[in-house]
C-alpha positions as CSV (number, residue, x, y, z in Angstrom):
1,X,0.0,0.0,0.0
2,X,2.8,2.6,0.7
3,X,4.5,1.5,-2.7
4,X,1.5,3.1,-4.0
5,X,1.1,5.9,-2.5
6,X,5.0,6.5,-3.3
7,X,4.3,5.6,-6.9
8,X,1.4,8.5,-7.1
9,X,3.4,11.0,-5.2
10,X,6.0,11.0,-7.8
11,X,3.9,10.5,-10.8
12,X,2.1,13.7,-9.7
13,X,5.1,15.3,-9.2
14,X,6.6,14.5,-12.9
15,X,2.9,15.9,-14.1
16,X,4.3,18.9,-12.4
17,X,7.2,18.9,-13.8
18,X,6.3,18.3,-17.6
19,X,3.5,20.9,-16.9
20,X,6.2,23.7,-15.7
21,X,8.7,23.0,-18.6
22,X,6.1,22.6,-21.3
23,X,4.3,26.3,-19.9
24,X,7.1,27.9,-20.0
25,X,9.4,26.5,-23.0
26,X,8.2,29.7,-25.5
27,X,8.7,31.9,-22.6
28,X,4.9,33.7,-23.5
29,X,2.9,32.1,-20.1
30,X,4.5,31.0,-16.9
31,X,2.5,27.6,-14.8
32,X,-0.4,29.8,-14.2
33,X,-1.2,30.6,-17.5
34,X,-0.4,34.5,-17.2
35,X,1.9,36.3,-19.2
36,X,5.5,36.3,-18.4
37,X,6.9,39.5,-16.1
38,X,10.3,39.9,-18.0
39,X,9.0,42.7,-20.7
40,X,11.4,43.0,-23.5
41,X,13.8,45.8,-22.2
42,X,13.2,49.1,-23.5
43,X,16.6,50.0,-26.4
44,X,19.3,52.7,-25.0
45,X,18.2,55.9,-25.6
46,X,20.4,57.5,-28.5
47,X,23.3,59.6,-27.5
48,X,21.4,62.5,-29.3
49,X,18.4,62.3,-27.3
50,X,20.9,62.4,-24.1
51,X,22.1,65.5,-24.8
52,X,19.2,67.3,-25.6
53,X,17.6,66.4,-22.3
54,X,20.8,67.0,-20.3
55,X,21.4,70.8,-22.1
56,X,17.4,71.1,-21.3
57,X,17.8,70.5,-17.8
58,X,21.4,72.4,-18.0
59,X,19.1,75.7,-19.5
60,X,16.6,75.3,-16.8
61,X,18.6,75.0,-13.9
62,X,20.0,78.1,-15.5
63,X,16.4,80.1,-15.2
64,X,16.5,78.9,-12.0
65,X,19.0,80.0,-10.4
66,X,18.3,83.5,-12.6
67,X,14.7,83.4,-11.0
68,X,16.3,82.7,-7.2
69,X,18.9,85.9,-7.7
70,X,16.7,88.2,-9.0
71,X,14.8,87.7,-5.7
72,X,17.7,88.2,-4.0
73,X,18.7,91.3,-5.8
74,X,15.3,93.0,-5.7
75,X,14.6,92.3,-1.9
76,X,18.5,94.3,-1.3
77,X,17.2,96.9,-3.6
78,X,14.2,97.9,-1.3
79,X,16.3,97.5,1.9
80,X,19.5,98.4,1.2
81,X,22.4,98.3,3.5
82,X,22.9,101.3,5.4
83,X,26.8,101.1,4.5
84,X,27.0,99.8,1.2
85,X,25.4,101.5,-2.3
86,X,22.5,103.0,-2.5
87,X,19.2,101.5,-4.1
88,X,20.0,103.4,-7.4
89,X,23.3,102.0,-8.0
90,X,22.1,98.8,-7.3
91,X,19.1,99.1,-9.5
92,X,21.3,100.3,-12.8
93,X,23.2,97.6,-12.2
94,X,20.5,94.7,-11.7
95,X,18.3,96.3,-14.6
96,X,21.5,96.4,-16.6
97,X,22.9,92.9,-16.0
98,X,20.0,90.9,-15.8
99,X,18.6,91.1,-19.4
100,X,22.1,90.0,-20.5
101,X,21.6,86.6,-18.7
102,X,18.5,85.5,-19.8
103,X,19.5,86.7,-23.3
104,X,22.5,84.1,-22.8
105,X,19.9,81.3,-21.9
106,X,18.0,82.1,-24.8
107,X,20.8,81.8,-27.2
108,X,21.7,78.4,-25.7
109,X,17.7,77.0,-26.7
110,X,18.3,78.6,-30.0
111,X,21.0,76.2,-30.6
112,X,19.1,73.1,-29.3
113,X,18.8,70.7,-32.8
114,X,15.7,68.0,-32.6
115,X,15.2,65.5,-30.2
116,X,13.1,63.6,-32.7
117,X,10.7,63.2,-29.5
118,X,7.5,65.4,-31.0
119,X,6.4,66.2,-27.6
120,X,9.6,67.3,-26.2
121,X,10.1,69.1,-29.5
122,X,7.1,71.3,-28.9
123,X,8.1,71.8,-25.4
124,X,11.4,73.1,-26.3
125,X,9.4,75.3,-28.8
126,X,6.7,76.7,-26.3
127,X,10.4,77.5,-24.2
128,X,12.0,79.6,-27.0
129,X,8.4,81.7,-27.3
130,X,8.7,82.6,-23.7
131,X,11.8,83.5,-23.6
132,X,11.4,85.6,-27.1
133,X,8.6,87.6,-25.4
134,X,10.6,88.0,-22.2
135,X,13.9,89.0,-23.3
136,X,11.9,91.6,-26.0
137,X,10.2,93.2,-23.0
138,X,13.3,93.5,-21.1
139,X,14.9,95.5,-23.8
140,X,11.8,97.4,-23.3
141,X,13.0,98.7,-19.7
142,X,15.9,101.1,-19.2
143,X,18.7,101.4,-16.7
144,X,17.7,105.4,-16.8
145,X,14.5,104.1,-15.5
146,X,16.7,102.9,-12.1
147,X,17.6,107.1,-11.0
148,X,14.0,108.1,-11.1
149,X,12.1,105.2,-9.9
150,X,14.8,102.4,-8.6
151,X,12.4,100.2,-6.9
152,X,9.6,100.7,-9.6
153,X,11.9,99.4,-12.3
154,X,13.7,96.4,-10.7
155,X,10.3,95.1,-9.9
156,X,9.3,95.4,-13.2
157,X,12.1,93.3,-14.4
158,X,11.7,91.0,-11.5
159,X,8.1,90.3,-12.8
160,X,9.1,89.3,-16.5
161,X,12.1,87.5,-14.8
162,X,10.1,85.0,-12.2
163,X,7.6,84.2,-15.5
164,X,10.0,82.0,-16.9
165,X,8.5,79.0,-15.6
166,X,8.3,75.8,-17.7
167,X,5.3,75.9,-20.5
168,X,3.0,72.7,-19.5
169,X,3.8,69.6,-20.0
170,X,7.0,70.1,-18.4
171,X,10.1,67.6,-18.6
172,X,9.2,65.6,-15.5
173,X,5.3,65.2,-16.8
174,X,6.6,63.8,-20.4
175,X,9.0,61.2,-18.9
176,X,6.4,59.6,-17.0
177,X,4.6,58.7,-20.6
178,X,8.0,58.7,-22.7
179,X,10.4,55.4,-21.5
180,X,12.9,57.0,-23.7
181,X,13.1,60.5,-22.5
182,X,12.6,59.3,-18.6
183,X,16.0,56.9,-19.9
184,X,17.7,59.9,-21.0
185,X,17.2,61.8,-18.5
186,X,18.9,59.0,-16.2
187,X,21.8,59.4,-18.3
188,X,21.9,63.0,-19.1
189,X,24.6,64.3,-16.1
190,X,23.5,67.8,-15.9
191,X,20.1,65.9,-14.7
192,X,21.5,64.3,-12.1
193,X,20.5,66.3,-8.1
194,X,22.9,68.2,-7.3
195,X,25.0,68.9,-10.3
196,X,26.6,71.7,-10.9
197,X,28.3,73.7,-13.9
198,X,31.9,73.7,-13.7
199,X,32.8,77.4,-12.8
200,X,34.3,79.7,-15.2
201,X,37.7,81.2,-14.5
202,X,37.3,84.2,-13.3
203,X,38.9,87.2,-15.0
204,X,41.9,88.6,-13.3
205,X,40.2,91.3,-10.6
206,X,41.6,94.8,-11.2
207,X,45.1,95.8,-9.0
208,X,44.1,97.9,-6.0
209,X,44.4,101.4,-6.3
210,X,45.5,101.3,-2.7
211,X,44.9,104.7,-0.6
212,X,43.0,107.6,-2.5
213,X,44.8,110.1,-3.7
214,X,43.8,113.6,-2.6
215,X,41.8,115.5,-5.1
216,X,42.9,118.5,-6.2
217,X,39.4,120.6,-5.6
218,X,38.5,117.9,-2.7
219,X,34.7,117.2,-2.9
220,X,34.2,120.8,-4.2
221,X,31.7,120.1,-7.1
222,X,31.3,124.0,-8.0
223,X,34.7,123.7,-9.2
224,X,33.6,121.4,-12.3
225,X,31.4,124.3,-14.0
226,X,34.1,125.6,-16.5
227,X,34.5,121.9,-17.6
228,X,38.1,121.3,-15.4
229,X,38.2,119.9,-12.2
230,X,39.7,116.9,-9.6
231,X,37.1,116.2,-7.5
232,X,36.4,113.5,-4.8
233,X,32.9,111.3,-4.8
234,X,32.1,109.0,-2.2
235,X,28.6,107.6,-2.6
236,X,26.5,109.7,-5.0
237,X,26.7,113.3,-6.4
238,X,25.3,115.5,-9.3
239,X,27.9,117.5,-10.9
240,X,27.2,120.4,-13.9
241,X,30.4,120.5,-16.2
242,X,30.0,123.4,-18.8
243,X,26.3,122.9,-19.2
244,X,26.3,119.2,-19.0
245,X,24.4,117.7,-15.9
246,X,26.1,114.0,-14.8
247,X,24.8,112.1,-11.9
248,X,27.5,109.9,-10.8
249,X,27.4,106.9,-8.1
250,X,30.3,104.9,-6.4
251,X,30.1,101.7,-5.4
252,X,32.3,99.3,-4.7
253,X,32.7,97.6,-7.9
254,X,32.4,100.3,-9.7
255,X,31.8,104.1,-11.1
256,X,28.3,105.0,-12.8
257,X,27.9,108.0,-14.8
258,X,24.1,109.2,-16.2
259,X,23.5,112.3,-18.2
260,X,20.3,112.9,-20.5
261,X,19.4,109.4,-20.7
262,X,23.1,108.3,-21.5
263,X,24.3,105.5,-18.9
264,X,28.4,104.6,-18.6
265,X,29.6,102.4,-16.0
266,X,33.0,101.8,-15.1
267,X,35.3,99.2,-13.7
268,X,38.8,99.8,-12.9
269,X,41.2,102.9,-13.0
270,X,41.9,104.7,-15.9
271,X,38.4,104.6,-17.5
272,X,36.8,107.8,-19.1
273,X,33.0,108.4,-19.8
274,X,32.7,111.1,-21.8
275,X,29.7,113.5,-23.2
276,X,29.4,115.1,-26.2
277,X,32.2,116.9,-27.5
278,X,31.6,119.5,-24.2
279,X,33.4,117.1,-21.3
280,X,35.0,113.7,-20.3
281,X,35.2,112.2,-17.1
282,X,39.0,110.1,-16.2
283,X,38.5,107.8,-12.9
284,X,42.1,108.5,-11.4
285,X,41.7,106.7,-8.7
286,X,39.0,104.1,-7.1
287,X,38.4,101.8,-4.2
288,X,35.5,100.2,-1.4
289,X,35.5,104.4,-0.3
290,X,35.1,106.5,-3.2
291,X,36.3,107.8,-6.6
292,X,38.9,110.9,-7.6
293,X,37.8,111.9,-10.9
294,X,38.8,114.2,-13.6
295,X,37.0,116.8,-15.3
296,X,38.5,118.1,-19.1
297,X,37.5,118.6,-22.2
298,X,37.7,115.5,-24.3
């Protein structure tokens, strides 16, 4: 009798067997009938495809970090520090500057080729109309605008700045439908958290001018209004030079000069701003507590 039983157990269990080996031989159904869980792997994505995504998410990291610093540089401009440049000078230089950048950004989705991905195509597309309409209305606002109203007009840049935003369906939303892209993206380095461009070498910072010189007519300004004078700024001052009205601002970085809608900003010793064939402005001298300046005819 237990011969028997033996003799069913293991013809059951060659049933088994031949069942689990005949089910599964074309690798289409496993023992329970249902479809095998090893999908065919989805193909590489092409080495094009990664490096569209990665300069996309290299060019939006970019807005980014544009959109985070224009915060920044707008909430400085309404409270300014006590010690440092005034909100002017810091407005003609943020309203001056930051059209420049997204310009740059703009440039680099111009040079974007296909990525033979229709909807990512038409994303980058909806990108480069954004930023066509943003950079045209920044051209639109003028660092002038920054000495009447210095507050008004970095807000109004800040606006056009914090609208670049991705266009909808973003990157992230197409990956979830597009194996390909979502297996570019894992490729693409500049995608990865965290990364970072590799900085840009930094041009050479101008040699100290060490102490300021004394200017010849000290912080006399009255002595500019023949057109020749040595005078001493240290934060902001309007000056009349044979007719010609200049308002000039120091800062630490550097030496601003506005007259009739005509902005010049300077960097460095030795740089001259000049107006008209009536007078031209020589920085002599410049450091972290003022500017000596020179008054002549040009």
């Amino acid at each position: 009798m237990f011969k028997r039983v033996g003799t069913a157990v293991v013809a059951a269990g060659l049933v088994l067997v031949s069942g689990g080996c005949g089910g599964g031989a074309d690798g289409k159904a496993d023992a329970s009938g249902k479809a095998s869980a090893d999908a065919t792997p989805t193909r590489p994505p092409s080495k094009k495809l990664v490096e569209w995504v990665g300069d996309m998410c290299e060019s939006t990291a970019e807005l980014k970090a544009v959109r985070k610093e224009s915060a920044a540089q707008l909430k400085e401009i309404r409270n300014p520090d006590e010690h440092g440049p005034g909100a002017e000078v810091l407005a003609v230089g943020y309203v001056s500057h930051t059209p420049t950048v997204v310009e740059d950004v703009e440039r680099d989705m111009g040079e974007f080729g296909s990525s033979d991905v229709p909807k990512a195509d038409r994303l980058l597309e909806e990108w480069r109309k954004k930023l066509k309409r943003v950079v045209s209305e920044l051209d639109d606002v003028s660092p002038g605008d920054a000495f009447d109203d210095a507050e008004g007009s970095a807000e109004d840049v800040d606006e056009h700045v914090q609208s670049l935003t991705s266009p909808k369906p973003g990157l992230p939303a197409l990956m979830k439908k597009d194996p390909q892209l979502k297996a570019a993206h894992k490729r693409a380095k500049q995608c990865a958290p965290g990364w970072k461009p590799e900085p840009e070498e930094d041009a050479p910072a101008p040699a100290s001018t060490g102490p300021l010189p004394k200017a010849a007519d000290g912080k006399k300004t009255s002595a500019c209004t023949d057109g020749a004078c040595e005078i001493l700024v240290t934060s902001t001052e309007n000056v009349t030079a044979k007719g010609v009205n200049v308002h000039i601002s120091v800062s630490e970085e550097s030496v601003t000069f506005s007259s009739g809608g005509t902005i010049m900003q300077l960097g460095g010793v030795g740089g001259v701003a000049s107006f008209g064939d009536e007078v031209a402005v020589t920085v002599l001298a410049h450091n972290k507590d003022g500017a000596v300046l020179k008054f002549a005819a040009p």
